[in-house]
TORKOL-4160 file (C-alpha; in steps of 0.2 Angstrom, whole numbers, padded with zeros to 4 digits, m for minus):
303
<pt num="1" X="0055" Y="m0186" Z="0022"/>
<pt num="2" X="0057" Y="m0193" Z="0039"/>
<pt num="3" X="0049" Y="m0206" Z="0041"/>
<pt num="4" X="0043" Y="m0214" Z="0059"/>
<pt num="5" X="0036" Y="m0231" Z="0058"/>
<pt num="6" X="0025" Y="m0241" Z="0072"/>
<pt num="7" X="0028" Y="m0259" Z="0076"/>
<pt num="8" X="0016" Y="m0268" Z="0079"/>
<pt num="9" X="0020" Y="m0279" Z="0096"/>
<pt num="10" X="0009" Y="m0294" Z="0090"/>
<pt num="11" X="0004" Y="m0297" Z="0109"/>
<pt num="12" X="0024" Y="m0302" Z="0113"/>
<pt num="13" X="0025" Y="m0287" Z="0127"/>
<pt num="14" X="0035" Y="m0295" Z="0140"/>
<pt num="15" X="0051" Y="m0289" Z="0141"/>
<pt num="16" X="0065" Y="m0299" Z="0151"/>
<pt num="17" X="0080" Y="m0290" Z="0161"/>
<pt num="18" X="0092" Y="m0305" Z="0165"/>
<pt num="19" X="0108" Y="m0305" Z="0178"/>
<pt num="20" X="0099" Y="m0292" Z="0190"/>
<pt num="21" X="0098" Y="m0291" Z="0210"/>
<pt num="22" X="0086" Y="m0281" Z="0219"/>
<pt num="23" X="0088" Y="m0275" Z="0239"/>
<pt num="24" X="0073" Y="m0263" Z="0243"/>
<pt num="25" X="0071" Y="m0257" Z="0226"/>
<pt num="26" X="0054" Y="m0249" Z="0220"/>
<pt num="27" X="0047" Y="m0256" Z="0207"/>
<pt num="28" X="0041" Y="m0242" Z="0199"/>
<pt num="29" X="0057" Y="m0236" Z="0196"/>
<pt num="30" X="0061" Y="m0248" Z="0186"/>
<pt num="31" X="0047" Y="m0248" Z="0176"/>
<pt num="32" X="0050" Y="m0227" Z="0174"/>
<pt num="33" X="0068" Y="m0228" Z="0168"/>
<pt num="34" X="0064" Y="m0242" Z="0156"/>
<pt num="35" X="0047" Y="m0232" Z="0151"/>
<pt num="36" X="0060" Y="m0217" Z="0148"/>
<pt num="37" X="0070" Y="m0224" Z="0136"/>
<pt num="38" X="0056" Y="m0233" Z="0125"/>
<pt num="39" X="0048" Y="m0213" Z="0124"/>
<pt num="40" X="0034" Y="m0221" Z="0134"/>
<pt num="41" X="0021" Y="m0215" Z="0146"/>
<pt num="42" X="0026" Y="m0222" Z="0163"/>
<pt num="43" X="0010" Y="m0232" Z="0166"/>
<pt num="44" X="0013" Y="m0240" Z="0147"/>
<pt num="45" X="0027" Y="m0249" Z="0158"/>
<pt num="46" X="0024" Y="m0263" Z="0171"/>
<pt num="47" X="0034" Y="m0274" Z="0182"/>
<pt num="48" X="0023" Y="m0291" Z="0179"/>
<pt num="49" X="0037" Y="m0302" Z="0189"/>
<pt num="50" X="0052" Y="m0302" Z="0199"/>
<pt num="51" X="0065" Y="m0318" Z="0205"/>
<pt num="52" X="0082" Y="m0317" Z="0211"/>
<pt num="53" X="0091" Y="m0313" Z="0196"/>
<pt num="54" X="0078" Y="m0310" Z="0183"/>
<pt num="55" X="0062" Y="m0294" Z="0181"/>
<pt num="56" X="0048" Y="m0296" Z="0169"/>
<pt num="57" X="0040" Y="m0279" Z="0165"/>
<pt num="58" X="0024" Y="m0280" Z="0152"/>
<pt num="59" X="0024" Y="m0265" Z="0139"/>
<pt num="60" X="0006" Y="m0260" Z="0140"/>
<pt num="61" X="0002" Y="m0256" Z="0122"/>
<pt num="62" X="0000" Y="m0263" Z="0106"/>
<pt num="63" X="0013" Y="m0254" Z="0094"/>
<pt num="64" X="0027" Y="m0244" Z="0097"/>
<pt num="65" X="0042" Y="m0233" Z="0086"/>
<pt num="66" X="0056" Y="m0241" Z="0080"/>
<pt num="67" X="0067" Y="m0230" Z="0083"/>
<pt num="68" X="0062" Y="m0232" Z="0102"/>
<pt num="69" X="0068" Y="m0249" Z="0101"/>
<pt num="70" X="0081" Y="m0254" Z="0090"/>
<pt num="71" X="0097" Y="m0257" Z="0102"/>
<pt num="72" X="0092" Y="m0249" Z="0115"/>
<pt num="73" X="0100" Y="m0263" Z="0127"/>
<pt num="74" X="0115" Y="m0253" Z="0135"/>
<pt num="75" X="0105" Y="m0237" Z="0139"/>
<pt num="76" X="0091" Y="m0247" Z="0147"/>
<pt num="77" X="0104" Y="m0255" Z="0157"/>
<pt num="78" X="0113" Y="m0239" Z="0160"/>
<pt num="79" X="0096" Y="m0231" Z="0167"/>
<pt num="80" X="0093" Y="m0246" Z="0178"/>
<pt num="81" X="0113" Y="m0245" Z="0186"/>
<pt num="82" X="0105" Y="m0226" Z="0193"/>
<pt num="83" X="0092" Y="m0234" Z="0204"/>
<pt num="84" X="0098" Y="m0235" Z="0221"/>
<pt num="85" X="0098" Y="m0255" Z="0226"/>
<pt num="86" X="0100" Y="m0264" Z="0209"/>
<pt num="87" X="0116" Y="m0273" Z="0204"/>
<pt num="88" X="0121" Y="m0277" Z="0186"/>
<pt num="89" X="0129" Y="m0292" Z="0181"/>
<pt num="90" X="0144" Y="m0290" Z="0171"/>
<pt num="91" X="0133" Y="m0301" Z="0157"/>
<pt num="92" X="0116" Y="m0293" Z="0160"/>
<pt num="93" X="0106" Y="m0293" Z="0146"/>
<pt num="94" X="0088" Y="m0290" Z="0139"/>
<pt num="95" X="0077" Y="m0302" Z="0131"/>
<pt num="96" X="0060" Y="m0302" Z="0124"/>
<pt num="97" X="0051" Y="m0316" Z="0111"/>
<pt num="98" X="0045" Y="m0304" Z="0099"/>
<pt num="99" X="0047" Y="m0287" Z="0091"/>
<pt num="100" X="0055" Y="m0281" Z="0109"/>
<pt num="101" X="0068" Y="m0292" Z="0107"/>
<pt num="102" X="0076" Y="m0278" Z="0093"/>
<pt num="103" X="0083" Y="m0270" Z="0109"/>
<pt num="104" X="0096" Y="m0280" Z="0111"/>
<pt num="105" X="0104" Y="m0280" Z="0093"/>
<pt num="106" X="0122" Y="m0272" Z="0094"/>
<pt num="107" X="0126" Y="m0254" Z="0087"/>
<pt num="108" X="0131" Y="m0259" Z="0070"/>
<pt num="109" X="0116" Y="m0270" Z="0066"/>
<pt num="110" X="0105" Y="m0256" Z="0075"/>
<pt num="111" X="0111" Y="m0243" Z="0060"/>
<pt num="112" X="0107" Y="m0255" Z="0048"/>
<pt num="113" X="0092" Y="m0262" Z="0055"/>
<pt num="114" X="0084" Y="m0243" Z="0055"/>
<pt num="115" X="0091" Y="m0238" Z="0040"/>
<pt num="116" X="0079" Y="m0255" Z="0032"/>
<pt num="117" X="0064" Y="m0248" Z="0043"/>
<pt num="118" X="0064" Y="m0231" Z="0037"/>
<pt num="119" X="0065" Y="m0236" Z="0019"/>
<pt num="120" X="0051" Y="m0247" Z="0023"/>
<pt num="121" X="0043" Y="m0236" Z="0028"/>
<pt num="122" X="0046" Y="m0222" Z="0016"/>
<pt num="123" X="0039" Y="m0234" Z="0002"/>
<pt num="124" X="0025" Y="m0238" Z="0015"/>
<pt num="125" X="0020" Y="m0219" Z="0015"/>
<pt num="126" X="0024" Y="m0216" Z="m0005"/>
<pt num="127" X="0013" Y="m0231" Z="m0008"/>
<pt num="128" X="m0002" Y="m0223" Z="0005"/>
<pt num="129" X="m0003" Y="m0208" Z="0000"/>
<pt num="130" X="m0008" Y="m0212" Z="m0019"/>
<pt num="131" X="m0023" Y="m0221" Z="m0012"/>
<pt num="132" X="m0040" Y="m0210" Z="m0012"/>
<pt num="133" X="m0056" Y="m0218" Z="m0006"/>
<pt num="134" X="m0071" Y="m0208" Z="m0007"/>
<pt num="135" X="m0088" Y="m0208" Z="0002"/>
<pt num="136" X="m0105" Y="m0198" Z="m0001"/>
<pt num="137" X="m0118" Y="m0196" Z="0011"/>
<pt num="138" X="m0137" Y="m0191" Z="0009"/>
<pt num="139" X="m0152" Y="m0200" Z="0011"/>
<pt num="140" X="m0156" Y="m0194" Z="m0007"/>
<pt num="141" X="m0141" Y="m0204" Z="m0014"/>
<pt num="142" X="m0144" Y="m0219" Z="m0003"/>
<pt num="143" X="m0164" Y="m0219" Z="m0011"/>
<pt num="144" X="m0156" Y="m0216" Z="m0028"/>
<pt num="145" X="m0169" Y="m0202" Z="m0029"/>
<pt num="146" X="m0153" Y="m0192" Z="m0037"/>
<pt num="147" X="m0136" Y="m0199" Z="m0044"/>
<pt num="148" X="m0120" Y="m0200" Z="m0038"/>
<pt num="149" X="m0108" Y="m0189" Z="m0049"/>
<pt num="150" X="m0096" Y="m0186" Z="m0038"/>
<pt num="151" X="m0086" Y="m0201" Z="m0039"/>
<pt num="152" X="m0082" Y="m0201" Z="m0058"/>
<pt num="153" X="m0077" Y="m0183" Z="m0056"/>
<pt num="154" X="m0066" Y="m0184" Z="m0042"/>
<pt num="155" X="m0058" Y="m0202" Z="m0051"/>
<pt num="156" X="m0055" Y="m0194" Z="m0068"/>
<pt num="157" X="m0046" Y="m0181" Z="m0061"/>
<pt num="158" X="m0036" Y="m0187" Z="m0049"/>
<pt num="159" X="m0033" Y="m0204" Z="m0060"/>
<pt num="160" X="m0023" Y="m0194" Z="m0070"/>
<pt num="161" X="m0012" Y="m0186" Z="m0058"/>
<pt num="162" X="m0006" Y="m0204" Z="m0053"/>
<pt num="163" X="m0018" Y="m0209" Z="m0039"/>
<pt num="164" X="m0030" Y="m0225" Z="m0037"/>
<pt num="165" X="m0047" Y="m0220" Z="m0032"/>
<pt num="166" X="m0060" Y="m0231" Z="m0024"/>
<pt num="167" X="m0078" Y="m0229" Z="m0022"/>
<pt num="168" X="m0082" Y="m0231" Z="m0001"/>
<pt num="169" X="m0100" Y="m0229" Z="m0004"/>
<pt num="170" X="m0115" Y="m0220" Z="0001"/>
<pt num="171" X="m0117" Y="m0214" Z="0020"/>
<pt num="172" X="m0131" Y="m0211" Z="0032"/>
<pt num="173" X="m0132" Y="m0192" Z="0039"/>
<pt num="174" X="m0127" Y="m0198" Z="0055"/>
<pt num="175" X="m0110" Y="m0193" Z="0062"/>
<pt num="176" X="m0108" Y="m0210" Z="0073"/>
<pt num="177" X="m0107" Y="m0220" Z="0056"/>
<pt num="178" X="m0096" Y="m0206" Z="0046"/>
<pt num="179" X="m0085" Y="m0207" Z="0059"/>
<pt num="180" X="m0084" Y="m0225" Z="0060"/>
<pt num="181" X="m0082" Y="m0225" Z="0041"/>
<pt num="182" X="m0068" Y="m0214" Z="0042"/>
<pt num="183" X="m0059" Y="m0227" Z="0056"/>
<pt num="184" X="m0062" Y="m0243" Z="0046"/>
<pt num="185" X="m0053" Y="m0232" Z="0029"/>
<pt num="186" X="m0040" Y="m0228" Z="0040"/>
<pt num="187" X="m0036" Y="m0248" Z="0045"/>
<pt num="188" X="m0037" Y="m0252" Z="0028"/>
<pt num="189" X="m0021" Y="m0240" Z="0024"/>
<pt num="190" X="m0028" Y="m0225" Z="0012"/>
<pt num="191" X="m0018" Y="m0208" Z="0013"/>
<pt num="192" X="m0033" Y="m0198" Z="0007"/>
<pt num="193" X="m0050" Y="m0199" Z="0010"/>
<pt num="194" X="m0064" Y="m0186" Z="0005"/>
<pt num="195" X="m0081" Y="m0184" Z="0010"/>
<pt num="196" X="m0094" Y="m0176" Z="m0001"/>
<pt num="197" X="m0111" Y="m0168" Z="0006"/>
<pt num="198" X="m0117" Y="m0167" Z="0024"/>
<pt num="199" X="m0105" Y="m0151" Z="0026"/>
<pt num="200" X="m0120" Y="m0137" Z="0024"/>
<pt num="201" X="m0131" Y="m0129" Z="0038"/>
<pt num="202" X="m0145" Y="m0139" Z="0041"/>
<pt num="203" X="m0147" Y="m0153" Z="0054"/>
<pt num="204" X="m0146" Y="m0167" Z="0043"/>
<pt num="205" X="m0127" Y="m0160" Z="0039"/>
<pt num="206" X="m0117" Y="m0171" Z="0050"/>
<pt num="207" X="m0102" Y="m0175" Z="0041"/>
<pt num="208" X="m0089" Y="m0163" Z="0051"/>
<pt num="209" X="m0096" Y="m0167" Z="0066"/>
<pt num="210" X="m0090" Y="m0184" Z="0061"/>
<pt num="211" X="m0074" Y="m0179" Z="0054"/>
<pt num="212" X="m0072" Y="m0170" Z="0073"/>
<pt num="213" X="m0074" Y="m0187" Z="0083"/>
<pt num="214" X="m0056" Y="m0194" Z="0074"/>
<pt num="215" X="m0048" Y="m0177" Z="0071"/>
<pt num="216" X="m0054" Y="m0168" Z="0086"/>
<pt num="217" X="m0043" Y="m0153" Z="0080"/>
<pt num="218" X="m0053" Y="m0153" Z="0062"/>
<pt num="219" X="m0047" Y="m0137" Z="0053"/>
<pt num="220" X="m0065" Y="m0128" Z="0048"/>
<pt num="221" X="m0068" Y="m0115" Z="0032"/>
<pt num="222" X="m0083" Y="m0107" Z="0028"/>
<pt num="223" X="m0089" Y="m0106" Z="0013"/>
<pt num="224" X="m0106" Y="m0097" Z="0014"/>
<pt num="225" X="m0114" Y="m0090" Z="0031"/>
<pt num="226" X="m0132" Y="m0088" Z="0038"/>
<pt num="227" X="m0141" Y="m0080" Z="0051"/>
<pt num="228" X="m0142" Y="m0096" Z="0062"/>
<pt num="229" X="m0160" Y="m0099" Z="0067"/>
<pt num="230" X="m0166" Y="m0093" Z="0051"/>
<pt num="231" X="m0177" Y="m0106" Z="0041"/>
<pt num="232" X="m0168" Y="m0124" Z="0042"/>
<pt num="233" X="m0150" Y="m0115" Z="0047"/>
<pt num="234" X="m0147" Y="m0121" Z="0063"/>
<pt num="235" X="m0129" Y="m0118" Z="0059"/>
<pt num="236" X="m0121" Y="m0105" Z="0053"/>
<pt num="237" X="m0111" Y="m0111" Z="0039"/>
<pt num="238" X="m0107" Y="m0121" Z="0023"/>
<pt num="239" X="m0091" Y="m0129" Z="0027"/>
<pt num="240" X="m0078" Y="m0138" Z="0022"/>
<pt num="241" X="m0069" Y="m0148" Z="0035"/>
<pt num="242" X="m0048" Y="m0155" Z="0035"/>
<pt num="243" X="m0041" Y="m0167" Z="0045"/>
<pt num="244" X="m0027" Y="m0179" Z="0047"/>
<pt num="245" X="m0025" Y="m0195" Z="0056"/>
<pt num="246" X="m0006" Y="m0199" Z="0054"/>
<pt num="247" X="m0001" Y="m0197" Z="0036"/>
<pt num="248" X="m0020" Y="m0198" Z="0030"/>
<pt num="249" X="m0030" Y="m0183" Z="0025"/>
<pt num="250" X="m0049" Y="m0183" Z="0028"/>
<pt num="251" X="m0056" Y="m0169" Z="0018"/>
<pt num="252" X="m0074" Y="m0167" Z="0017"/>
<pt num="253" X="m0083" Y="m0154" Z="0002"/>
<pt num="254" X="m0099" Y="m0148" Z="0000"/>
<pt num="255" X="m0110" Y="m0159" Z="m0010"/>
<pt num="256" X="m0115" Y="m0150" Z="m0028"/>
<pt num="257" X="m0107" Y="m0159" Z="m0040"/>
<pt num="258" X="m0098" Y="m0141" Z="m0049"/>
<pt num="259" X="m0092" Y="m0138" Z="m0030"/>
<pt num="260" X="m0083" Y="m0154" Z="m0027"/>
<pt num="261" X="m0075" Y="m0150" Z="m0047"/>
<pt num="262" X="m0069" Y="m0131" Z="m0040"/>
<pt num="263" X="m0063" Y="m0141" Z="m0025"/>
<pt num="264" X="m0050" Y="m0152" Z="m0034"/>
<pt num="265" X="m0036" Y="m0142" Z="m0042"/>
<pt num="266" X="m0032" Y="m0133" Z="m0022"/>
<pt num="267" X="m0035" Y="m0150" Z="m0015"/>
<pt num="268" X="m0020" Y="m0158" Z="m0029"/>
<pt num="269" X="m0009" Y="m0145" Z="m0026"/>
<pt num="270" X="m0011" Y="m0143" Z="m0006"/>
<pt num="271" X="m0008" Y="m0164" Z="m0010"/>
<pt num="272" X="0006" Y="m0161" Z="m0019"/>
<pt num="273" X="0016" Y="m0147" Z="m0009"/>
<pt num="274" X="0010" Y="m0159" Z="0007"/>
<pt num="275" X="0002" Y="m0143" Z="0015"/>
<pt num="276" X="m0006" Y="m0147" Z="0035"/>
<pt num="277" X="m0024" Y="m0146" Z="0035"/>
<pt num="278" X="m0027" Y="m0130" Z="0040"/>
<pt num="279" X="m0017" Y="m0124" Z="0025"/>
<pt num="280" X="m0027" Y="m0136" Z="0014"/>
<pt num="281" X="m0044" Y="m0130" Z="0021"/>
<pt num="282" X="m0040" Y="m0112" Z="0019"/>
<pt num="283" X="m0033" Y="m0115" Z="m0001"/>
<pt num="284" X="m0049" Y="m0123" Z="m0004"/>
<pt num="285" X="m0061" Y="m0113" Z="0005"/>
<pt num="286" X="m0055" Y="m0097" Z="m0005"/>
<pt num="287" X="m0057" Y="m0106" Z="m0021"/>
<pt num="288" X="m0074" Y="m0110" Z="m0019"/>
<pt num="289" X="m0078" Y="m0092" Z="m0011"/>
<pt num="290" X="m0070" Y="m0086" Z="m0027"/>
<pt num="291" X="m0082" Y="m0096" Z="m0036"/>
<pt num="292" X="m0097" Y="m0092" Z="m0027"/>
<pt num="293" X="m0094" Y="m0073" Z="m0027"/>
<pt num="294" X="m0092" Y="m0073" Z="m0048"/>
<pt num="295" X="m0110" Y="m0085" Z="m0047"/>
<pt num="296" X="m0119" Y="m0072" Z="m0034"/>
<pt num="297" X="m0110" Y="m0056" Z="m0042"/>
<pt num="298" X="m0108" Y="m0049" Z="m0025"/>
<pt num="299" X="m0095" Y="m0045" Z="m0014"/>
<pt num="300" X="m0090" Y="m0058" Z="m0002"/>
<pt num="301" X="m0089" Y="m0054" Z="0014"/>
<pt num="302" X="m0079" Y="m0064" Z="0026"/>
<pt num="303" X="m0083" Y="m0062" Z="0044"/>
């Protein structure tokens, strides 16, 4: 597995290019060539100062990949000798107080620094993704009209398949506080979450609307359709909803307990073949449609 890791800049973002003359030279073509080689946007890079043989540019965002950094000092310096007006030093160099400062190591350290980081990070992702945390939602819960089962199912099953699994707790119907939810999981470094309830056709059902504000691109299945309009359908489906944040999977199940139970064996082997989310969605969509049609004894139709 390739693995990419972010570093986190810690608020050290100035970045220091020492033994450097300018003579009419735009600044923003400094802060493009150096934006180039750190795979950055050209307005993540800033020139912040300038003296006679020194420029400060300021990296404009908070984490940045490894692999973008580590010994990148000569082709940063080699980029900068392109721009019409700057001179180079023989001893020019590049400085930074933090993380940035990796930049300037030499080839043979860069191999080995990298070759540390992406085992760190490998052990990083191995240990994430065997971290479940799983919310409910539904007012029903919340009151305790009803019980929560579906926690101690989703636990035992997965429990034995060598994952840790947490309780997240009960949430509103509201796709502002799923969502934020799902952010806050997300900081706290679990590889799996999974939502159960909110996914059907009535208004109250907001959990994929929540899942869409951090995966935009939420890969939809449905399970059962209605006539929208009809009763208290002002959707058209009962879903289920995958999405992916990085290397975290958000999956979010239909709320009946016997459901969320057909939902588990596609869902541990979509886990362990490290399917995308729309493979994921599809594999557990059909199982549950399977499950419905032997329930109804009708033919499903998919449309």
């Amino acid at each position: 597995m390739n693995v990419s890791l972010d570093l986190n800049l810690l608020e050290k973002t100035e970045l220091w290019i020492k033994g450097v003359k300018l003579e009419g030279v735009d600044l923003r073509e400094i802060a493009k060539a150096v934006a180039k080689v750190l795979g950055l946007k050209e307005s993540e890079v800033l020139v912040v100062n300038v003296g006679e043989d020194f420029v400060v540019l300021d990296i404009l965002r908070k984490t940045i990949k490894v692999e973008n950094i580590v010994g990148k000092e000569k082709e940063i310096l080699d980029e900068l000798r392109k721009i019409s007006g700057i001179t180079l030093d023989h001893d020019a160099s590049i400085h930074s107080e933090g993380i940035l400062g990796l930049i300037a190591v030499d080839r043979e350290t860069a191999q080995q620094v990298l070759a540390s980081f992406r085992e760190l990070g490998r052990e990083m992702v191995e240990k994430i993704s065997k971290r479940v945390l799983v919310f409910s939602t539904g007012f029903e819960l919340k009151l305790g009209m009803i019980k929560d089962t579906n926690f101690e199912v989703i636990k035992d099953f997965l429990s034995k398949h060598g994952y840790v699994v947490q309780y997240g707790g009960v949430l509103d119907d509201d796709e502002d506080i799923i969502a934020g939810a799902i952010r806050r999981a997300l900081d706290e470094g679990f590889g799996v979450i999974i939502i159960t309830g909110g996914t059907g056709a009535e208004d109250k059902d907001r959990t994929i609307e929540g899942l869409a504000k951090v995966d935009p691109t939420v890969a939809r299945e449905c399970i059962v359709k209605f006539k929208k309009g009809t009763g208290r359908h002002v959707k058209e489906c009962v879903e289920i909803g995958v999405g992916q944040v990085g290397v975290t999977l958000i999956i979010a199940l239909p709320g009946p307990t016997d459901e969320v139970k057909e939902s588990l064996e596609p869902l541990l082997d979509g886990l362990k073949r490290n399917l995308d989310k729309r493979l994921m969605a599809k594999a557990i969509a059909e199982k549950l449609r399977k499950r419905l049609l032997e329930k109804m004894h009708t033919p499903w139709r998919h449309t």
